[in-house]
N, C-alpha and C positions, 0 to 999 in steps of 0.2 A: 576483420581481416587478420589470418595468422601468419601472415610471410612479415620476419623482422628485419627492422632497417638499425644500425646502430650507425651512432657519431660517439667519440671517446672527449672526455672529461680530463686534462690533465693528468694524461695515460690512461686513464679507469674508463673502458666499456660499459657506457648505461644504453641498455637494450630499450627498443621505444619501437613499437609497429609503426607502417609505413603510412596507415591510415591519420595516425597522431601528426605526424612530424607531415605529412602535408595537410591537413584537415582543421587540426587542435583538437582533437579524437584519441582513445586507446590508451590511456598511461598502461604501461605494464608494472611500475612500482607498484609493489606490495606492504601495504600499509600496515601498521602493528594493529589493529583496530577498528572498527565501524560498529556504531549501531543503526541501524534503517527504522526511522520512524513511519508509523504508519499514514501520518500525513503527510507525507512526502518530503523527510528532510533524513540527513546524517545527521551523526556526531563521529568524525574523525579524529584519531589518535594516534603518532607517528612516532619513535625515536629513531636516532640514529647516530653514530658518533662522528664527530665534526674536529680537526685539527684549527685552535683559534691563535690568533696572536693577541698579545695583550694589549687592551683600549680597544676604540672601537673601528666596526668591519663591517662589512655586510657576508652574508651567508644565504646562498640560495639553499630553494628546499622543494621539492616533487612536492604536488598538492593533487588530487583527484576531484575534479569536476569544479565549478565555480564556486570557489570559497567566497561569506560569508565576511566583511574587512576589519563588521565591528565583534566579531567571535573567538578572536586572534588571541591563543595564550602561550606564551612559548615557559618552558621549565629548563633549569641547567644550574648547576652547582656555582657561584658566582658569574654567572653569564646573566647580563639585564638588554630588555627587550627596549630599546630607543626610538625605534618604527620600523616602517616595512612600506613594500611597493608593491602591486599588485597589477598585474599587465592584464590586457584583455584574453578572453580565452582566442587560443589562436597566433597571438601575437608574438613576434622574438625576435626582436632586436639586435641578438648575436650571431641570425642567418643562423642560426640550427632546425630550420625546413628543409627538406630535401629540395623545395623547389627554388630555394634560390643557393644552389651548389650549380646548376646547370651552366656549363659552360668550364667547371673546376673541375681539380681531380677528387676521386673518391677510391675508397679501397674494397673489392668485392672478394668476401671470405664465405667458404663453402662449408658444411657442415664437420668436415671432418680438420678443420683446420686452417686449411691453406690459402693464402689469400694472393690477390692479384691487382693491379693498381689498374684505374683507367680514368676516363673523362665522362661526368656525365651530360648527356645532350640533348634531354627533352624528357618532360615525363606527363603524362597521361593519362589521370584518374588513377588507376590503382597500377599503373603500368610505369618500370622506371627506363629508357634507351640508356646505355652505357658503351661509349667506344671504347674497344681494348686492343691493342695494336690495330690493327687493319681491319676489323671488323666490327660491329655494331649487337652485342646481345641487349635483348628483349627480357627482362626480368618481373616478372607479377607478381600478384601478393600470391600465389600459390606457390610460387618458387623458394625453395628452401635458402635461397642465395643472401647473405644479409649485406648489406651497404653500409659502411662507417666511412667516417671523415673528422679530421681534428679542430676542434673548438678552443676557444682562449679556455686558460683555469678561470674555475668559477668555485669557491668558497663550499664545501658542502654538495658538491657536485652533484647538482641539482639542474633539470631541463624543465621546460614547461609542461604542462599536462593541466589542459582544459583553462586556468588562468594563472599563470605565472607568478609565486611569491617570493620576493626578496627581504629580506632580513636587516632592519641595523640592529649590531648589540653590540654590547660593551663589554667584554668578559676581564676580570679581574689579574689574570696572569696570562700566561701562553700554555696549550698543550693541549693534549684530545680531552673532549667533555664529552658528556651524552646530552643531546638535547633532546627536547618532548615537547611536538607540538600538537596541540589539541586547537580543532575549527571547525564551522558547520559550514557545510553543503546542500546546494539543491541534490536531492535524490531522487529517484524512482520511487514511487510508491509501493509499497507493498500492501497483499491484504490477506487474509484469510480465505480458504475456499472449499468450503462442505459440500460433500457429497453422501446424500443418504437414501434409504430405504427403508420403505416404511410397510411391516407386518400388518393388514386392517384382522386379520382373523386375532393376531396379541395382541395389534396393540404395541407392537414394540419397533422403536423407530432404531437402526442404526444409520453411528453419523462419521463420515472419514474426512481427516483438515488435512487440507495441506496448504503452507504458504507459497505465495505465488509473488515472485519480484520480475518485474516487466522493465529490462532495463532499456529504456530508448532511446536513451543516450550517447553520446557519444564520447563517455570513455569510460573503458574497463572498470570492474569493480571488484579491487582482489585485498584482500586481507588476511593477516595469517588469524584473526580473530574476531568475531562478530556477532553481535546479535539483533534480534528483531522485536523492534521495541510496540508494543498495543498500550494504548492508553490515551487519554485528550492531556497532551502537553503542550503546559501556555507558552507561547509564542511572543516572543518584544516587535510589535509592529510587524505582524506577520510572518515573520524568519521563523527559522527551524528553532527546536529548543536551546536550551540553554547546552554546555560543555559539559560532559559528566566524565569523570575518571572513570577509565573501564577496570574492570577485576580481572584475574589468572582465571583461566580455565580449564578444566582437566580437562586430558584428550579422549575421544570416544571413538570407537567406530561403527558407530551406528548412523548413516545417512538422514534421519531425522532430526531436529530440532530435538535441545536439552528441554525436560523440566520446566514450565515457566516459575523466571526468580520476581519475586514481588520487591520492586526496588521504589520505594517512595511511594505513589499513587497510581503508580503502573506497573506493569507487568513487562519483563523481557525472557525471550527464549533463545537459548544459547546456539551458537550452528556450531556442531562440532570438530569440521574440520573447515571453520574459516566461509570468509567470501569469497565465491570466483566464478562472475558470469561478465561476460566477454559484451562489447559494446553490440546492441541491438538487439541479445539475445535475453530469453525468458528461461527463470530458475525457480523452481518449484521441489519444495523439500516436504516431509512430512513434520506438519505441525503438533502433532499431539497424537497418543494410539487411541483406536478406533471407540466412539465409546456408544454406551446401548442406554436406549430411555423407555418408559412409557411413554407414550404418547396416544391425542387424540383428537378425532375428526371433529372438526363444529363449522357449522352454519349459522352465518348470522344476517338480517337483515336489516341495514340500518337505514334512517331516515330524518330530515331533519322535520316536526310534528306540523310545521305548515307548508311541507311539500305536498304537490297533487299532482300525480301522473297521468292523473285522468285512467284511461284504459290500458295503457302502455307500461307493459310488465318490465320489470327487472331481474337478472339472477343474484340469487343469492351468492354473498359469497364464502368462500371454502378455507377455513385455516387448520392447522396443526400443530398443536398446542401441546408442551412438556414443561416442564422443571426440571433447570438444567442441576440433574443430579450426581455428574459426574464428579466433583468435587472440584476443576478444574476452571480456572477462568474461560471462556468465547470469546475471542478476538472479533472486533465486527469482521464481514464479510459476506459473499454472495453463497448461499446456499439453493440446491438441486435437489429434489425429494423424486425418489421412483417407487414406484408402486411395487413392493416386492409380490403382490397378488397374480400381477401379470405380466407378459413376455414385452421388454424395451415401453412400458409403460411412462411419462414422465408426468408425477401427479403438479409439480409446480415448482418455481421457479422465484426467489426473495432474496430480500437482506436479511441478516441479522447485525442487530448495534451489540457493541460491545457486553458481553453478561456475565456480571457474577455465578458463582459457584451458589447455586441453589435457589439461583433469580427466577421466577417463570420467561416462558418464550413461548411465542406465539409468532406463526411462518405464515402470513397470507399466501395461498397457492392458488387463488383466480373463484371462477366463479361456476359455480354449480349448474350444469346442462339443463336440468331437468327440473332443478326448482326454481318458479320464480315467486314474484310479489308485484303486486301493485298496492297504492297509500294513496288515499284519498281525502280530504277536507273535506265533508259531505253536509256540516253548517257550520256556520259562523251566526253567534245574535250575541248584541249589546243588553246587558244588564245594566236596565238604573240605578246607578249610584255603587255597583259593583262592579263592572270592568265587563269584559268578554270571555264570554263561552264558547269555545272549540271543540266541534267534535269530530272524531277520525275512524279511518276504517282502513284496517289492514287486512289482505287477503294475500292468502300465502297457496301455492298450487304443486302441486308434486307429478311430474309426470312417469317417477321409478316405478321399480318395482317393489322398493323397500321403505319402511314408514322412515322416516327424518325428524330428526329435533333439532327447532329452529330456534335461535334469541333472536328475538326481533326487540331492537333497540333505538330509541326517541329521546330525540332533543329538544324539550321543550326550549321553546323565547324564553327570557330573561325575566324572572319573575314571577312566571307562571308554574303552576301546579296544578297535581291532578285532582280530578272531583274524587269525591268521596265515594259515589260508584263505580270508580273505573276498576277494573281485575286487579285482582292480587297480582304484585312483579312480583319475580324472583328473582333480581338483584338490580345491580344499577345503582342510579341515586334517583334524589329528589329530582331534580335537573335533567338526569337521563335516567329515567327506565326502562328496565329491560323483565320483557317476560320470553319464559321458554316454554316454546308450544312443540305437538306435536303435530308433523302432516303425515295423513295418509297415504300408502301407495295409492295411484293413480286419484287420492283425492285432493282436497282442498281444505284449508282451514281458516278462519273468519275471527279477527282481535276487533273490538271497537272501545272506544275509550274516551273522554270528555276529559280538557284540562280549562283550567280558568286562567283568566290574565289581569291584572287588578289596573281597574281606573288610572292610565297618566293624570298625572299631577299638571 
């Protein structure tokens, strides 16, 4: 909701939409810092300068969405952190809710200035009633009109936002310091999200990222600096990572994500003019510029060597397959392949896990209309004193118009191996081979193969 409601701080006006201050929703503080991990956590990083007196105090401090109690690090030039208190998100114990002013006065200031005093007398959902002399205005969060009212002093003129942190410390003299508080948060998740096309006449796949942050939360997410962190970072008992100091960043203007910086064992992409996506809303930036691969179709049919379908075909299934040659780390994320051959074609639909700069990838995109398979067990006999002989038959059916190359791939049991007659593979292992046939348009093509299993002990 973007209609704001303000209450003043020991004279100081802190702006807080109306959705926050009756909800626990929408901090409008803008925080020095964020990074959004991709599993779903921050690392926030805040200063700001605080007037102390000498020994100890408390200091409140705007926090953005449910902080984290054991991630709590505060920094300040002889200022020592003694504890802290942390309210529910929601909660405010100083009556700085709109909804319990009802009944008190409040002061309604217009955009151009000028303000007026009245009574407020009921408010509903995102709707504030307010008597002003003889009359009764109607105010909603469309309304540019903002609401303020006066609050005790509070230390660091600080409100609550999603759950309310209070501060003991001890600062060594009196006078302004800078403080720096650094804390993890639950976050929105962010991912990556490819969109490509794929040339079958090159051969050449192009692929577009953009990151996509789904905030559904219920409060704002604004930062004058941020970035988006890809990588598996370990977690203490499930929480978000650990506190990382954020860097300076030069300013850009270019609406995509920086460069990804290799910080430790992961990767972060810088946003260049900050975080700012409002609660319930989705932001979606460009991840990296567009980049071009080879790539190529394959069919595979896999099976585990003592399945029997009886008659009952399978299709084949359909991937596409590159090395990522961009030079550029992949962020995991859900990728879209269309068929650049033809009109609103879409050839399929996957994940990709996180991938090195030169890793292969491989995109399952579903299963092949027109080719299938059926795998058969067609005997089973006991050797004396040498275990069992399995034999199998695979039959592979093409109903295109075009031949296909097929891996057809077997997992043998544990232990077992192929006979000495069975067809040359063409890769695989011992355990799972794999041969590549070909099938004919409109035909059929026929693998059989015998493995052994060696006498239980």
């Amino acid at each position: 909701m973007h209609s704001r409601w303000i209450f003043t701080l020991a004279g100081l006006a802190m702006a807080a939409p109306y959705a926050f201050a009756a909800t626990g929703g929408n901090s409008t503080h803008a925080v020095d810092a964020i990074a959004l991990y991709s599993q779903g956590a921050a690392v926030v990083q805040d200063s700001r300068a605080v007037s102390l007196d000498r020994g100890e105090q408390t200091v409140s401090w705007p926090v953005i969405g449910a902080i984290q109690p054991d991630t709590l690090w505060l920094s300040g030039a002889g200022v020592q952190l003694t504890g802290f208190d942390i309210s529910a998100p929601g909660a405010d114990a100083s009556g700085n809710n709109l909804s319990d002013r009802i009944g008190r006065s409040v002061t309604l200031r217009a955009p151009g200035g000028k303000t007026r005093q009245g009574t407020l007398v009921n408010v509903d959902g995102d709707t504030a009633y307010v008597r002003v002399d003889d009359r009764i205005e109607r105010i909603t969060a469309a309304s540019p009109i903002e609401i303020s009212w006066s609050v005790g002093k509070s230390r660091g003129g600080a409100r609550n936002s999603g759950s309310g942190l209070t501060m003991n410390v001890d600062a060594d003299k009196s006078g302004q310091r800078k403080l720096t508080v650094t804390y993890q948060t639950r976050a929105p998740r962010w991912q990556a999200s490819y969109t490509g096309r794929f040339d079958p006449a090159s051969g050449k796949l192009r692929l577009v990222s953009q990151a996509v942050i789904d905030n559904s939360g219920h409060d704002a997410l604004d930062a004058r600096q941020a970035w988006l962190v890809a990588g598996d970072t370990s977690r203490a008992h499930g929480g978000p990572p650990r506190p990382m100091m954020m860097a300076k960043m030069a300013s850009s203007e270019s609406a995509a994500a920086g460069p990804p910086q290799a910080v430790g064992d992961v990767y972060r992409y810088p946003l260049a003019h900050g975080l700012h996506v409002k609660a319930g809303a989705v932001k979606s930036v460009a991840l990296m510029k567009p980049i071009s691969v080879e790539a190529t179709r394959r069919y595979r049919f896999e099976n585990q060597a003592l399945n029997d379908t009886g008659n009952s075909r399978q299709h084949v299934r359909v991937s596409l397959a590159f090395d990522n040659s961009s030079g550029q780390p992949l962020p995991a994320g859900a990728v879209r392949i269309y068929d650049a051959g033809h009109a609103a074609q879409l050839m399929g639909g996957t994940r990709i896990d996180d991938t090195p700069a030169g890793a292969p990838v491989t995109l399952a995109l579903g299963g092949a209309f027109d080719i299938t398979g059926t795998h058969r067990v067609t005997k089973q006999s006991d050797d004396e004193g040498n275990g069992k002989t399995t034999r199998v038959r695979v039959e592979l059916f093409n109903a295109g118009d075009k031949t296909r190359r097929v891996t057809i791939a077997e997992r043998l049991p544990a232990g077992a191996q192929l006979a000495d007659d069975a067809p040359k593979t063409s890769g695989g292992s011992a355990e799972q081979p794999e041969w590549r046939v070909s099938v004919p348009a409109g035909g059929h093509r026929t693998l059989r193969y015998r493995f052994l299993q060696p006498k239980s002990s």
